[in-house]
N, CA, C and O atoms as CSV, one atom per row, in Angstrom:
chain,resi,resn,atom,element,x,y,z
A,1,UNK,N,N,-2.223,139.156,146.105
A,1,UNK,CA,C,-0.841,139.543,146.083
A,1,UNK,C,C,0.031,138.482,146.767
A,1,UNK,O,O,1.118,138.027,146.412
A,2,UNK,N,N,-0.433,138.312,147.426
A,2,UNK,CA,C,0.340,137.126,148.667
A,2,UNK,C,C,0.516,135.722,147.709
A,2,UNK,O,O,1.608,135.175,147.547
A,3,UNK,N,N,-0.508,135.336,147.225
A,3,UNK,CA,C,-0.560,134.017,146.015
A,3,UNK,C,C,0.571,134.628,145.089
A,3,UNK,O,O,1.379,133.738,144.823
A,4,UNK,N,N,0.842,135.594,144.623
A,4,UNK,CA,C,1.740,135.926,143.498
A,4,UNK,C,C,3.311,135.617,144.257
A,4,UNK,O,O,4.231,135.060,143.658
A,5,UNK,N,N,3.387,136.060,145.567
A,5,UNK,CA,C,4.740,135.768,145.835
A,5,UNK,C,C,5.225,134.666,146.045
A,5,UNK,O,O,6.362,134.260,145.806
A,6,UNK,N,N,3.975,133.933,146.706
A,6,UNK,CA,C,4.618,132.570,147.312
A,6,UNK,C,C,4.649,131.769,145.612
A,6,UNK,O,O,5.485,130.881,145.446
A,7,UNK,N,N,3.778,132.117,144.518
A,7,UNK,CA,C,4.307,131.386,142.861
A,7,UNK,C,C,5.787,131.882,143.100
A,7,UNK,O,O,6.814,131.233,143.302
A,8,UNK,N,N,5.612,132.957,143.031
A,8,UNK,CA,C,7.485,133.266,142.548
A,8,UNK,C,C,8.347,133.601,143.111
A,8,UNK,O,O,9.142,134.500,142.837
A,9,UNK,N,N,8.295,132.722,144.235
A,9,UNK,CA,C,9.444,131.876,145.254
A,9,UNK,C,C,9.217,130.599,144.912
A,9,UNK,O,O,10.223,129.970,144.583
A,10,UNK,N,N,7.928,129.887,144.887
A,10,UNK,CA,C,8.251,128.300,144.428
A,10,UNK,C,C,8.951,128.364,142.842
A,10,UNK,O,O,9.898,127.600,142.653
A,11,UNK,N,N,8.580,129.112,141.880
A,11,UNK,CA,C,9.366,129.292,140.779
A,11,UNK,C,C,11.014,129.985,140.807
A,11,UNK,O,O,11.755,129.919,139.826
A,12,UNK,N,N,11.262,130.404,141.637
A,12,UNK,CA,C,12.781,131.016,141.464
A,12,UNK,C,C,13.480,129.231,141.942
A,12,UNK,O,O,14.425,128.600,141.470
A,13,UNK,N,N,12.291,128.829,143.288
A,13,UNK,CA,C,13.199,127.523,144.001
A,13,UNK,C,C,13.190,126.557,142.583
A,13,UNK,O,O,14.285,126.218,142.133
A,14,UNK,N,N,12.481,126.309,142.190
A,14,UNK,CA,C,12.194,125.171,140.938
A,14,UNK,C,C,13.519,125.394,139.671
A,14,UNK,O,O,14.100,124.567,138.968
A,15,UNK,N,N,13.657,127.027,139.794
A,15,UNK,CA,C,14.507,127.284,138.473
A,15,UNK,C,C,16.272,126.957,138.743
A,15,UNK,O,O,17.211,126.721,137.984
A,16,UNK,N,N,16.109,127.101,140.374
A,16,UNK,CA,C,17.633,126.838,141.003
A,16,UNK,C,C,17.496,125.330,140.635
A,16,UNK,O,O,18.074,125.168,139.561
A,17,UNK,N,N,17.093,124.443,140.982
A,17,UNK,CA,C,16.699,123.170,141.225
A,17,UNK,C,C,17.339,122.525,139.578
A,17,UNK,O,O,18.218,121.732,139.241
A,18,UNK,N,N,16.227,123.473,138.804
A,18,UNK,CA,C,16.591,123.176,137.244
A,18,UNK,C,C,17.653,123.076,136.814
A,18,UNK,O,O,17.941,122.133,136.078
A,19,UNK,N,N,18.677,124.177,137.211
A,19,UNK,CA,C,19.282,124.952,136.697
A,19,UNK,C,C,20.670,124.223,137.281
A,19,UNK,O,O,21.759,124.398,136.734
A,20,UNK,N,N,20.557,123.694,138.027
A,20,UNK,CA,C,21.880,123.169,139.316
A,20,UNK,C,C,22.858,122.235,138.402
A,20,UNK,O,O,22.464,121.359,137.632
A,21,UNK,N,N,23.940,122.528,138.595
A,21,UNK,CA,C,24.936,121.668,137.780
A,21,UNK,C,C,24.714,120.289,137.597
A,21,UNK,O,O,23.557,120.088,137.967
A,22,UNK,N,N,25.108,119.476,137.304
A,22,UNK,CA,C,25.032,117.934,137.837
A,22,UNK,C,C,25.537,118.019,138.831
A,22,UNK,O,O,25.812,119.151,139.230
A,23,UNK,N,N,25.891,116.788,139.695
A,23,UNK,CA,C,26.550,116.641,140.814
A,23,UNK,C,C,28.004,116.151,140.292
A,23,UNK,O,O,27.986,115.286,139.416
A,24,UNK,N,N,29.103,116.561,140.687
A,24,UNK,CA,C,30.490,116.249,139.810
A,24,UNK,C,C,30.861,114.963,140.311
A,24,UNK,O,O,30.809,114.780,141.528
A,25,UNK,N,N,31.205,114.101,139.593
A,25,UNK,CA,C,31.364,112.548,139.836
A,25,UNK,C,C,32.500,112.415,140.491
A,25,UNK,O,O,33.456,113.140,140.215
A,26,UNK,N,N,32.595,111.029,141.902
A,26,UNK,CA,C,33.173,111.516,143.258
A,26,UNK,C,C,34.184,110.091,142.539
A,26,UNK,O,O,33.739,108.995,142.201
A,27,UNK,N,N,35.731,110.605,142.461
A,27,UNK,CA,C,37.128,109.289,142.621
A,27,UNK,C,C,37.199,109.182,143.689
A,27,UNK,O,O,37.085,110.200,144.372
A,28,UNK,N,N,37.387,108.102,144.224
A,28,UNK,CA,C,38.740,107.311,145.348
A,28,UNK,C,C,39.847,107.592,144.248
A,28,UNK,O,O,39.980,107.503,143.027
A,29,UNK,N,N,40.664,108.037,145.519
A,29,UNK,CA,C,42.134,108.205,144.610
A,29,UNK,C,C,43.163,107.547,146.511
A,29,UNK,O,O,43.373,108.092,147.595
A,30,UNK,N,N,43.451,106.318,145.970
A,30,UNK,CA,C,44.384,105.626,146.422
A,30,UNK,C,C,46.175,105.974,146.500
A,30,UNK,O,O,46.789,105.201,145.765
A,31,UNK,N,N,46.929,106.808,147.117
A,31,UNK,CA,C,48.224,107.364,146.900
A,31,UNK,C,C,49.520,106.994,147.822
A,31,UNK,O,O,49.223,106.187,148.704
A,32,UNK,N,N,50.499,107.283,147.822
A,32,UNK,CA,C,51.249,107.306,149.195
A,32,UNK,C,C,51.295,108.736,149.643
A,32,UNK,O,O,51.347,109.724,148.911
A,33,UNK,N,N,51.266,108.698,151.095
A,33,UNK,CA,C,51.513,109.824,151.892
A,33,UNK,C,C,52.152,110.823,151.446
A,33,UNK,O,O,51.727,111.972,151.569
A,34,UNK,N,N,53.461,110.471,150.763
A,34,UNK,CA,C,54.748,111.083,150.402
A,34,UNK,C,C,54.951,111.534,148.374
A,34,UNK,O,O,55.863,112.070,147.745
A,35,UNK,N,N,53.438,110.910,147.917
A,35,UNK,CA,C,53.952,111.141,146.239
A,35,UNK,C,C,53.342,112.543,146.142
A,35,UNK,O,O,52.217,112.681,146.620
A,36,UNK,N,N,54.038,113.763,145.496
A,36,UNK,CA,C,54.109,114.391,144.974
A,36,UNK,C,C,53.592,114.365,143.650
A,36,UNK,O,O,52.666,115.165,143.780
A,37,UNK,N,N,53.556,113.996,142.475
A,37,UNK,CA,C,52.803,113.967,141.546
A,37,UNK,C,C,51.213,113.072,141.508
A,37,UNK,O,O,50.280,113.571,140.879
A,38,UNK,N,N,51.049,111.809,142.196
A,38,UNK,CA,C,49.440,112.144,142.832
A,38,UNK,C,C,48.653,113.186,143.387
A,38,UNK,O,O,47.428,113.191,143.505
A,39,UNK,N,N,49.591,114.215,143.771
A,39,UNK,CA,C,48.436,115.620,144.616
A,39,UNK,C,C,48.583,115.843,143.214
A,39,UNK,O,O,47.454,115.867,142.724
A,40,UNK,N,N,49.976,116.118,141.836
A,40,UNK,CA,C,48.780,117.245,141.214
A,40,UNK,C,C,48.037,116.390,139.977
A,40,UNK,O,O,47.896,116.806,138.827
A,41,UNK,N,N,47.702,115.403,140.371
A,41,UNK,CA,C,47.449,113.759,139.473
A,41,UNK,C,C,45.457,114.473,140.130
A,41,UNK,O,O,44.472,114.294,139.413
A,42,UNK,N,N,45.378,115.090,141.308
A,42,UNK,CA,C,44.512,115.061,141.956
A,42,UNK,C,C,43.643,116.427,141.400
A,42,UNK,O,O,42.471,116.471,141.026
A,43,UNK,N,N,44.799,117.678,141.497
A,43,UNK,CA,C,44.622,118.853,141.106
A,43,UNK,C,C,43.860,118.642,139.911
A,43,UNK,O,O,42.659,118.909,139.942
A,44,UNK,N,N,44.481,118.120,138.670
A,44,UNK,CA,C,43.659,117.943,137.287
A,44,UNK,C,C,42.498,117.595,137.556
A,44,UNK,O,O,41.527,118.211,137.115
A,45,UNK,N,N,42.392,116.497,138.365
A,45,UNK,CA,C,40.934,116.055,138.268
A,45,UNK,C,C,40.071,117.101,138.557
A,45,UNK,O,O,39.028,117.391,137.971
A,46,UNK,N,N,40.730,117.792,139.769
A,46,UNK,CA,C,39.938,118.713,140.297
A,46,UNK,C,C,39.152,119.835,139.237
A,46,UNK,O,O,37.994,120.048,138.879
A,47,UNK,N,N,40.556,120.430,138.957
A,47,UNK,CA,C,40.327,121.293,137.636
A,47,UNK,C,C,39.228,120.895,136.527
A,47,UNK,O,O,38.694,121.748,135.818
A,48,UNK,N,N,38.965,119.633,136.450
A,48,UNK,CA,C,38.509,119.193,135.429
A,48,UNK,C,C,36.987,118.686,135.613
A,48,UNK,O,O,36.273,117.991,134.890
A,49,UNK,N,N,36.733,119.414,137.084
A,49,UNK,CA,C,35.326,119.110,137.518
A,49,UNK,C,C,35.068,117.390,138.335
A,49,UNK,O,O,33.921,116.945,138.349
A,50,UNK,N,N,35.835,116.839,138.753
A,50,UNK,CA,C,35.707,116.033,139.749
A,50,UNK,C,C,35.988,116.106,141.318
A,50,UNK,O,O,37.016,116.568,141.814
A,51,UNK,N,N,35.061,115.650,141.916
A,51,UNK,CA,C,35.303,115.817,143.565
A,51,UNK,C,C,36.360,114.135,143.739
A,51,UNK,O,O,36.369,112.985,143.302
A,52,UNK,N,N,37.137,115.049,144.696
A,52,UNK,CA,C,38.466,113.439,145.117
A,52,UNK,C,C,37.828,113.334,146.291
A,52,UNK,O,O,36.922,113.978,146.821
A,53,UNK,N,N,38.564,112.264,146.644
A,53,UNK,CA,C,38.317,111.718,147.731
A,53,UNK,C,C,39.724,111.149,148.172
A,53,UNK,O,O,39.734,109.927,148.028
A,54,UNK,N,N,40.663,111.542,148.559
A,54,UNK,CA,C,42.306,111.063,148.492
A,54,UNK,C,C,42.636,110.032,149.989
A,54,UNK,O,O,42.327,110.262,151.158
A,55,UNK,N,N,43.195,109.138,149.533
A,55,UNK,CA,C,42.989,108.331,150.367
A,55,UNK,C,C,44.279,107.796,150.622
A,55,UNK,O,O,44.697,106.974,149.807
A,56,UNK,N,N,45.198,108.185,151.867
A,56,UNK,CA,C,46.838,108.033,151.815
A,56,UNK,C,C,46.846,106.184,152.662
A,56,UNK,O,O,46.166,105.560,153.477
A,57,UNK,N,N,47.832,106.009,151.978
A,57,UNK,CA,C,47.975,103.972,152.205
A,57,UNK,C,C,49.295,103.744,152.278
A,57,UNK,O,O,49.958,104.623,151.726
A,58,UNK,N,N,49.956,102.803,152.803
A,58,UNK,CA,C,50.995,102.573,152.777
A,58,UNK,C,C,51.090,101.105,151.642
A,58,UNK,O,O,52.106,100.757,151.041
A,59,UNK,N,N,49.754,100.438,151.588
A,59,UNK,CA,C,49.934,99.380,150.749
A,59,UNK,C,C,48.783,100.093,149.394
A,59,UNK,O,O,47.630,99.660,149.412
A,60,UNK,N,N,49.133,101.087,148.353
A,60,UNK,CA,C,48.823,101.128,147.007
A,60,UNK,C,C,48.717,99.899,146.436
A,60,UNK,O,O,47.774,99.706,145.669
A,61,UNK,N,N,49.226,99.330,146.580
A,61,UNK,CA,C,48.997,97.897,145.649
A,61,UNK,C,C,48.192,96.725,146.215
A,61,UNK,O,O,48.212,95.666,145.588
A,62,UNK,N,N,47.681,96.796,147.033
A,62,UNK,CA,C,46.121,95.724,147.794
A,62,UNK,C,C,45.136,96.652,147.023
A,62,UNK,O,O,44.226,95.977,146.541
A,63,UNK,N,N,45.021,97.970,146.753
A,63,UNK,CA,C,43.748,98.226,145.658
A,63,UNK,C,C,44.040,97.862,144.026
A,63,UNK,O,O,43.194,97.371,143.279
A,64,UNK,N,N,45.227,98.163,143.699
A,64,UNK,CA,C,45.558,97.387,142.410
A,64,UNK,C,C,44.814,96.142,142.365
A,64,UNK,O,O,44.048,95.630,141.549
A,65,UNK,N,N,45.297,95.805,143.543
A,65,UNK,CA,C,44.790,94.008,143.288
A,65,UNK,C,C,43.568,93.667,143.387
A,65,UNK,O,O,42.970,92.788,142.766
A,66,UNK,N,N,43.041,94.666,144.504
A,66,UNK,CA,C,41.316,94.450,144.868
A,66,UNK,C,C,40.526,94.933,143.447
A,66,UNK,O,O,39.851,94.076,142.876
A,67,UNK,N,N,40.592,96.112,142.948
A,67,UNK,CA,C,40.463,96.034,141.632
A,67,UNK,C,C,40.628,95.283,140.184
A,67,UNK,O,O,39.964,95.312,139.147
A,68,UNK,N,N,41.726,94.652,140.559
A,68,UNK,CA,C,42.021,93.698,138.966
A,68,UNK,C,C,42.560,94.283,138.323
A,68,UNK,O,O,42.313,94.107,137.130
A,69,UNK,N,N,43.619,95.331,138.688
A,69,UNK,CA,C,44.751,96.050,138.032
A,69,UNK,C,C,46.272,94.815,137.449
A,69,UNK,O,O,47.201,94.537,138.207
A,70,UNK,N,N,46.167,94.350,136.203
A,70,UNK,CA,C,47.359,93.512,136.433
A,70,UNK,C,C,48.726,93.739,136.789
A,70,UNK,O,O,49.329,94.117,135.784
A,71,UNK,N,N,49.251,93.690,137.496
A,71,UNK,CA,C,50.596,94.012,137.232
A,71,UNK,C,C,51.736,94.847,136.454
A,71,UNK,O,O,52.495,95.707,136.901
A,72,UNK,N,N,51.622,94.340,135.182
A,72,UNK,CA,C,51.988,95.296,133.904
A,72,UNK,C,C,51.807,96.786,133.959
A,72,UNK,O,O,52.621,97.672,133.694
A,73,UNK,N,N,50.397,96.878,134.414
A,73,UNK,CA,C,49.954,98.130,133.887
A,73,UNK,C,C,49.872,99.268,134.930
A,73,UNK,O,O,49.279,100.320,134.689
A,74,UNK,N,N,50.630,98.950,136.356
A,74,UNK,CA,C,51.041,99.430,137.256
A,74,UNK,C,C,51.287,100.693,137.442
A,74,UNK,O,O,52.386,100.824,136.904
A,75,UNK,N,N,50.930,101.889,137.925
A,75,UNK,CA,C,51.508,103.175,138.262
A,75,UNK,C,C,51.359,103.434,139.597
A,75,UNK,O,O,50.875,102.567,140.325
A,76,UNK,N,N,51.782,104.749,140.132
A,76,UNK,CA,C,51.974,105.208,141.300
A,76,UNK,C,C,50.854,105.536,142.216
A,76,UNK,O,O,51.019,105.787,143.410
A,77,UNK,N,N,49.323,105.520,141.410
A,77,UNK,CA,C,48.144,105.359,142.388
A,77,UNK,C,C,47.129,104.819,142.055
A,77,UNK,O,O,47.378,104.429,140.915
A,78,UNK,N,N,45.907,104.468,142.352
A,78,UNK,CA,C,44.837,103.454,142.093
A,78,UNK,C,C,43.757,104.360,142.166
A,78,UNK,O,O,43.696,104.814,143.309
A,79,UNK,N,N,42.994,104.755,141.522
A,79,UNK,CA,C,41.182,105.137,141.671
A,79,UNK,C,C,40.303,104.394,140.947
A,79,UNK,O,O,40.340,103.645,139.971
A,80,UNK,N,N,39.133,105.017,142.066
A,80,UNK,CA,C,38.188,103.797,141.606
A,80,UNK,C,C,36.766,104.855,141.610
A,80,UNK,O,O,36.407,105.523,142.580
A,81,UNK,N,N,36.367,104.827,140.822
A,81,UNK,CA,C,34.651,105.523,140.484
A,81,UNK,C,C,34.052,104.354,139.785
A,81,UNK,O,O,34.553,103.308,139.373
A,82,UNK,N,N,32.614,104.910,139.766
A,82,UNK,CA,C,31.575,103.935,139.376
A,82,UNK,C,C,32.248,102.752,138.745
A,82,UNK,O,O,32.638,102.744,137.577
A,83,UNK,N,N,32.354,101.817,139.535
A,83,UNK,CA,C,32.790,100.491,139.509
A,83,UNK,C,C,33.526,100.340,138.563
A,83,UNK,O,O,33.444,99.318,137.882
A,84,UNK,N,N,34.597,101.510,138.239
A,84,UNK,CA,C,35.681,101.421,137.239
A,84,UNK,C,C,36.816,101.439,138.186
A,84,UNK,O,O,36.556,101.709,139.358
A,85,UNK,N,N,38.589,101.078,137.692
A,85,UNK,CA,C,40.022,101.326,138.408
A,85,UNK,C,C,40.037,101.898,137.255
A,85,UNK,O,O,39.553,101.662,136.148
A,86,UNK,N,N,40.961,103.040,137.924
A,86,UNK,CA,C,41.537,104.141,137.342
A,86,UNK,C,C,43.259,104.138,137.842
A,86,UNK,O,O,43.641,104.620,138.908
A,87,UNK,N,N,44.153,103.492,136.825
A,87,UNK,CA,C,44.985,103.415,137.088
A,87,UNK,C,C,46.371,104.331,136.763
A,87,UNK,O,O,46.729,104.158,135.598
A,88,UNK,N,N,46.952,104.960,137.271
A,88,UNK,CA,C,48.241,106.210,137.006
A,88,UNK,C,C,47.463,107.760,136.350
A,88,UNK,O,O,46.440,108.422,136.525
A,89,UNK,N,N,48.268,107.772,135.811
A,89,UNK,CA,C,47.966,109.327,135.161
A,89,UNK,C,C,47.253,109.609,134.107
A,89,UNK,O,O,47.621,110.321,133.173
A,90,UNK,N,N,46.039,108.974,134.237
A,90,UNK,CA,C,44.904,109.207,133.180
A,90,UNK,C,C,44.727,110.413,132.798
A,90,UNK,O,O,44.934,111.223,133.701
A,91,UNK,N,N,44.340,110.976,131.541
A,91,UNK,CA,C,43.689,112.340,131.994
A,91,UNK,C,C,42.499,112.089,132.041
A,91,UNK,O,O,41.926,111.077,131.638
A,92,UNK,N,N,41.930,113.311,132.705
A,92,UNK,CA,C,40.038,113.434,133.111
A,92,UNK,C,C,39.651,113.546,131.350
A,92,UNK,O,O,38.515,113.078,131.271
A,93,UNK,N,N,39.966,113.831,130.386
A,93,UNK,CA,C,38.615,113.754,129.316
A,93,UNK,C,C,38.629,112.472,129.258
A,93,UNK,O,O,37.542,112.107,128.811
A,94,UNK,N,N,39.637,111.161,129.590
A,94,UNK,CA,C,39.508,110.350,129.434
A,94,UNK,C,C,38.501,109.354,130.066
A,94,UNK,O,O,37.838,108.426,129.604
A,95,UNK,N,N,38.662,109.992,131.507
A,95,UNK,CA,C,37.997,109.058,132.573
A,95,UNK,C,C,36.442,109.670,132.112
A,95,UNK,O,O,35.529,108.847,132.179
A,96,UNK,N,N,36.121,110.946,131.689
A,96,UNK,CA,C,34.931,111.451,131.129
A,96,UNK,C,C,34.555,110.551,130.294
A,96,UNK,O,O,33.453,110.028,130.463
A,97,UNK,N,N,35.592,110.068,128.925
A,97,UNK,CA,C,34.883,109.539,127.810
A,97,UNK,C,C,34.233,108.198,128.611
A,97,UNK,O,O,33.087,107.764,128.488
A,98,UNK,N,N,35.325,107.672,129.476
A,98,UNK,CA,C,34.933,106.086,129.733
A,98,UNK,C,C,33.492,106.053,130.551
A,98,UNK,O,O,32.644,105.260,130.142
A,99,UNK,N,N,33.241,106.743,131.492
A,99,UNK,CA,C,31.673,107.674,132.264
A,99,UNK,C,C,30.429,107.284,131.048
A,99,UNK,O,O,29.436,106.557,131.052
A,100,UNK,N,N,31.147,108.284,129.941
A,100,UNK,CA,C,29.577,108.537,128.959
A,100,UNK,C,C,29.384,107.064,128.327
A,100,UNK,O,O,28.286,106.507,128.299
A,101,UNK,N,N,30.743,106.413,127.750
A,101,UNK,CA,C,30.377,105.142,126.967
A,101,UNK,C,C,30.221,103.993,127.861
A,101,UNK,O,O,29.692,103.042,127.287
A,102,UNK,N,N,30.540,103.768,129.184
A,102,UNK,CA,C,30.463,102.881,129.650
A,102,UNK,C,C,30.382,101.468,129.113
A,102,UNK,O,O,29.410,100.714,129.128
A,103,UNK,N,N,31.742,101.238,128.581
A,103,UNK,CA,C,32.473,99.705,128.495
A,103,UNK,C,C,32.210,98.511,129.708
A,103,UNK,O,O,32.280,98.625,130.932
A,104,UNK,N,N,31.954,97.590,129.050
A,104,UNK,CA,C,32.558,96.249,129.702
A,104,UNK,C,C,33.724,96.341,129.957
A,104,UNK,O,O,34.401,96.233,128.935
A,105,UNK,N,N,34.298,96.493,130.849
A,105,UNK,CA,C,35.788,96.862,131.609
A,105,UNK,C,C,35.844,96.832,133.086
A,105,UNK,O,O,34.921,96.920,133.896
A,106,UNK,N,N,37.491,96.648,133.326
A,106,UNK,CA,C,37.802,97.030,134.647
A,106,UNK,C,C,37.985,98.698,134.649
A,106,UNK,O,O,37.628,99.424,135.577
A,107,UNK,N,N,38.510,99.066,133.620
A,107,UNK,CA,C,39.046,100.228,133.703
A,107,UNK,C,C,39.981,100.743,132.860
A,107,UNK,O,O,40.066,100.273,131.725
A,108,UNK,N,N,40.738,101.673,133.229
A,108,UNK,CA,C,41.697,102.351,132.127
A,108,UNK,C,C,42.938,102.624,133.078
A,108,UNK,O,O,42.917,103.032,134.239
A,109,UNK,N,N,44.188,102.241,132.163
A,109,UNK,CA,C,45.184,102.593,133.001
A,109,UNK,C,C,46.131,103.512,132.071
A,109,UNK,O,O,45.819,103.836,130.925
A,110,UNK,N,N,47.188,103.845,132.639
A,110,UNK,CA,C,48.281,105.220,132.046
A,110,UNK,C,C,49.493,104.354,132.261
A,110,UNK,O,O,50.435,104.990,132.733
A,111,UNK,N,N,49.793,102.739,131.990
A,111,UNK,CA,C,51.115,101.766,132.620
A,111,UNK,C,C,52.268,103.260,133.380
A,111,UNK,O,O,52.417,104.402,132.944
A,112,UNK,N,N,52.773,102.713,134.391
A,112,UNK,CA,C,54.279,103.733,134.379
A,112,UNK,C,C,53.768,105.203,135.029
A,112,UNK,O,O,52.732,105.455,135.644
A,113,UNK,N,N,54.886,106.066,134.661
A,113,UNK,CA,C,54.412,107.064,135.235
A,113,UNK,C,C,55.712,108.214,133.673
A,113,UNK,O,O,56.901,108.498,133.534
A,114,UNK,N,N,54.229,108.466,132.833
A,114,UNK,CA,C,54.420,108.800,131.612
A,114,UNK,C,C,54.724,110.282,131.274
A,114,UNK,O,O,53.700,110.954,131.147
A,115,UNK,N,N,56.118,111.080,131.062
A,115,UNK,CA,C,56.242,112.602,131.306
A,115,UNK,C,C,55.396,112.853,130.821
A,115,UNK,O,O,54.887,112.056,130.032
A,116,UNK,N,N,54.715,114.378,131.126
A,116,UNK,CA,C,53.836,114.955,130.063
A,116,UNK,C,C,52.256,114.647,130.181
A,116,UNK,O,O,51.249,115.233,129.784
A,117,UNK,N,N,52.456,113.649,130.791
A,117,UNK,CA,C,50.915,113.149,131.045
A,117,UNK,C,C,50.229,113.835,132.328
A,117,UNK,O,O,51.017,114.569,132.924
A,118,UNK,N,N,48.902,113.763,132.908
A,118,UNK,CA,C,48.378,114.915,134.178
A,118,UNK,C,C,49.015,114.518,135.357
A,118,UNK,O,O,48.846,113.388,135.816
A,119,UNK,N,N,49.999,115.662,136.079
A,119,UNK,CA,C,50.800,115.199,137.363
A,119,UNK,C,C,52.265,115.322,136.986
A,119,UNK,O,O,53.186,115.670,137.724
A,120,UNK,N,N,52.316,114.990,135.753
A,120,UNK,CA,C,53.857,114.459,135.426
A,120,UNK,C,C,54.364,115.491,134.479
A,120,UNK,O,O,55.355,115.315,133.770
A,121,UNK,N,N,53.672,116.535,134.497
A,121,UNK,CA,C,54.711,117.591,133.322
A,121,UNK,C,C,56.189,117.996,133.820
A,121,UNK,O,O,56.587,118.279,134.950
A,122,UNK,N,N,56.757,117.936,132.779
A,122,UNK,CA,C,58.143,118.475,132.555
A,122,UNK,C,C,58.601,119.832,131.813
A,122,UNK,O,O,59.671,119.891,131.208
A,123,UNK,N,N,57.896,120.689,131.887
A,123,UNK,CA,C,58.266,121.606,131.006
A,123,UNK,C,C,56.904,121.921,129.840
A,123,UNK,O,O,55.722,122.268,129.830
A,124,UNK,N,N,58.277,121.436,128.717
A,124,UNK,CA,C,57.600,121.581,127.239
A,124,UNK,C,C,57.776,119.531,126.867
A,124,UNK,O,O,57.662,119.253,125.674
A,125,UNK,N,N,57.958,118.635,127.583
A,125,UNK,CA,C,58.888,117.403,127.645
A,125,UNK,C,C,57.534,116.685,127.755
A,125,UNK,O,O,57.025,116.582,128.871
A,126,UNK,N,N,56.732,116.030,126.350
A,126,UNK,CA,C,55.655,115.393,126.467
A,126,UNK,C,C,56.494,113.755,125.631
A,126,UNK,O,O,56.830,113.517,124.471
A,127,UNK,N,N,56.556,112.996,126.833
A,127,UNK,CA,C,56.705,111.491,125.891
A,127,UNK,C,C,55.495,111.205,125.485
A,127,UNK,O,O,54.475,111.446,126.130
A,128,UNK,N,N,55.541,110.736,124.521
A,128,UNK,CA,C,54.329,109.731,123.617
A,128,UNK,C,C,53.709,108.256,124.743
A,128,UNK,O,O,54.391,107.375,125.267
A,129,UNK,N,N,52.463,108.436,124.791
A,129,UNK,CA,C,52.255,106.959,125.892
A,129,UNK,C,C,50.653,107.025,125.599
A,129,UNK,O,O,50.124,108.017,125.098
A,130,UNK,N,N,49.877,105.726,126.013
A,130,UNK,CA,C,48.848,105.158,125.506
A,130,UNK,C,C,47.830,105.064,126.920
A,130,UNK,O,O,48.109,104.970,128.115
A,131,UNK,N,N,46.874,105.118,126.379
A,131,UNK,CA,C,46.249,105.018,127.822
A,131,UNK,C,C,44.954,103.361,127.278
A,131,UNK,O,O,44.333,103.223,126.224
A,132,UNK,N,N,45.002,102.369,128.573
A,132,UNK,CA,C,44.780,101.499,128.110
A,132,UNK,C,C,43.424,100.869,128.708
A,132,UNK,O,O,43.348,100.634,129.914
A,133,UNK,N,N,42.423,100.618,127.886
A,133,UNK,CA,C,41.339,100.198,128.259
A,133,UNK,C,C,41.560,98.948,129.141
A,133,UNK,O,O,42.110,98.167,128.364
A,134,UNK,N,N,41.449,98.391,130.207
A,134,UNK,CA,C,41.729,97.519,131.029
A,134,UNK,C,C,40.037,96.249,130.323
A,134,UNK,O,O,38.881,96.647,130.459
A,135,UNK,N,N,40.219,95.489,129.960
A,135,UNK,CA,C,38.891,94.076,129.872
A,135,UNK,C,C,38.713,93.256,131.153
A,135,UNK,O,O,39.462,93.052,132.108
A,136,UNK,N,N,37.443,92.845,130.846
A,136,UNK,CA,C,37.041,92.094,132.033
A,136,UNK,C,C,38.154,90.944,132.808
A,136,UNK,O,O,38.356,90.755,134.007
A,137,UNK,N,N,38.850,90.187,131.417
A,137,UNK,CA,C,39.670,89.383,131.235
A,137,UNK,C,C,40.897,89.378,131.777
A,137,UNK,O,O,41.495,88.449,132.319
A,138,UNK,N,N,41.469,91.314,131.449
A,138,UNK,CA,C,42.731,91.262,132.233
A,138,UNK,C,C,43.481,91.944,130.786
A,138,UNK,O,O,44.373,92.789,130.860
A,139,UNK,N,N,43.148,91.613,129.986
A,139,UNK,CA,C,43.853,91.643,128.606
A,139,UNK,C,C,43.792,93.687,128.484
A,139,UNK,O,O,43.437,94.187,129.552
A,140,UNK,N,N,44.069,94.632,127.445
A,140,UNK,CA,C,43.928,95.454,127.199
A,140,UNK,C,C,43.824,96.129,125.906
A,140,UNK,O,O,44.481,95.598,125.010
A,141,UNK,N,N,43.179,97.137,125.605
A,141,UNK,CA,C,43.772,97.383,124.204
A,141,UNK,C,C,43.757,99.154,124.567
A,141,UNK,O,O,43.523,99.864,125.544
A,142,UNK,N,N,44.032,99.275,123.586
A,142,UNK,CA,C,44.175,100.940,123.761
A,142,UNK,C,C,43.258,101.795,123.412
A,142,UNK,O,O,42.738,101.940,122.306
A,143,UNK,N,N,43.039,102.464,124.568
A,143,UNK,CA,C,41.944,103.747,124.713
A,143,UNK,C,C,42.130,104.491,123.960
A,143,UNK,O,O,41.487,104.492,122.911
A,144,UNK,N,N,43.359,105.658,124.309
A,144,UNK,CA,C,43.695,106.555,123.738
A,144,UNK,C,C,45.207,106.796,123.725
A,144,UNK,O,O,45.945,106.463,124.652
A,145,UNK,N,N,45.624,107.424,122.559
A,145,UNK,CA,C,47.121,107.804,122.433
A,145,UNK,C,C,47.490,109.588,123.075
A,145,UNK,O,O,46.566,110.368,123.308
A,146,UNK,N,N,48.360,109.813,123.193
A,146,UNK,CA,C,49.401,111.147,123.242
A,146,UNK,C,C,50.660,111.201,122.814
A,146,UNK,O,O,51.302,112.246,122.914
């Protein structure tokens, strides 16, 4: 009897074990103290099954740069996961797709700070904007549209 329990406790432990989510993939999220649409730039992620890691700076733009964010493609905060920049208001299926396919890239950026996009809703007020595969090079082309 005693052999039967200690099986099925090592089997309930084995089935938790099995059974356990992945571990949810951890951003640096680079912001100012004071932006308001980075917390809910943060919230989405959250929502969307990522752990943050929020990290308040007065210089946002020394990780732009430490990353290889050019200039151009500039928004109001910087993240960085598995050796990708994650630049402005990406959405998470995006930063998901870039995870599963894993590109030759710096990263993906949201240029600007685009209504409608995660953080930045207005209502019913969605502008049209591109989200842009960042190249090793610097150059970009486009990820995805809205």
């Amino acid at each position: 009897m005693k052999s039967l329990i200690v099986r099925s406790m090592l089997l309930a432990v084995m089935a938790q074990t099995t059974w356990a989510a992945p571990p949810a993939p951890v951003i640096d999220v680079y912001k100012s103290p004071t932006c308001g649409c980075c917390g809910k730039w943060i919230d989405h992620l959250e929502t969307n099954g990522f752990t943050v890691r929020a990290h308040d700076t007065a210089d946002v733009a020394q990780h732009k740069r430490r990353l290889g964010i050019p200039p151009g493609y500039a928004s109001c905060h910087t993240a960085e996961l598995a050796g990708y920049a994650i630049e402005g208001h990406v959405p998470a299926r995006d930063i998901k797709r870039l995870l599963q396919e894993k590109p030759q890239a710096r990263g993906l950026a949201a240029p600007g700070m685009p209504t409608g996009s995660p953080g930045m809703e207005q209502g019913a007020r969605k502008d049209p904007y591109a989200v842009l595969l960042v190249n090793p090079n610097g150059s970009a082309r486009t990820f995805s549209r809205y």
